[in-house]
Phi, psi and omega in degrees: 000137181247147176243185188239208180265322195301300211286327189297339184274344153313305203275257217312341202267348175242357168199232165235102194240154163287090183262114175258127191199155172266100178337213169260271189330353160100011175262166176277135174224136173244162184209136160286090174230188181173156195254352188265117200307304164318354160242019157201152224300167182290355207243347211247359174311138188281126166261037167198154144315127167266121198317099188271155183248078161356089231049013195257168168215090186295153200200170187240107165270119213284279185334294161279028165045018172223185206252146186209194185178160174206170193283093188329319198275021184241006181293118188249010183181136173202131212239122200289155174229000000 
């Protein structure tokens, strides 16, 4: 399935999925996230608009409690948790 920013940010804006991707450097990274403000702490809320990036999807990483991002078109699997 290939995805796009609209349908992931559908997905990220309503739980917590398991995003699997290729880095730039060819290794594999998985990441725990999520788009939904009630699942990360208040201090950690974007205080501004975030800058979009063309094909990039900035995201909130619930395990490590920051903010990351990745290329939507290196996504190769993404899993509700």
């Amino acid at each position: 399935m290939e995805y796009t920013r609209r349908n992931l940010k559908r997905m990220l804006s309503k739980n917590i999925w398991e995003v699997t991707f290729r880095k730039i450097d060819g290794s594999k990274r998985t990441l725990r996230c999520t788009l939904v403000p009630n699942r990360m702490p208040r201090l950690k809320h974007p205080k501004k608009k975030i800058k979009i990036i063309k094909g990039v999807l900035p995201v909130f990483e619930v395990d490590l409690k920051a903010w990351r991002s990745f290329r939507i078109k290196s996504v190769k699997r993404v899993k509700v948790v």
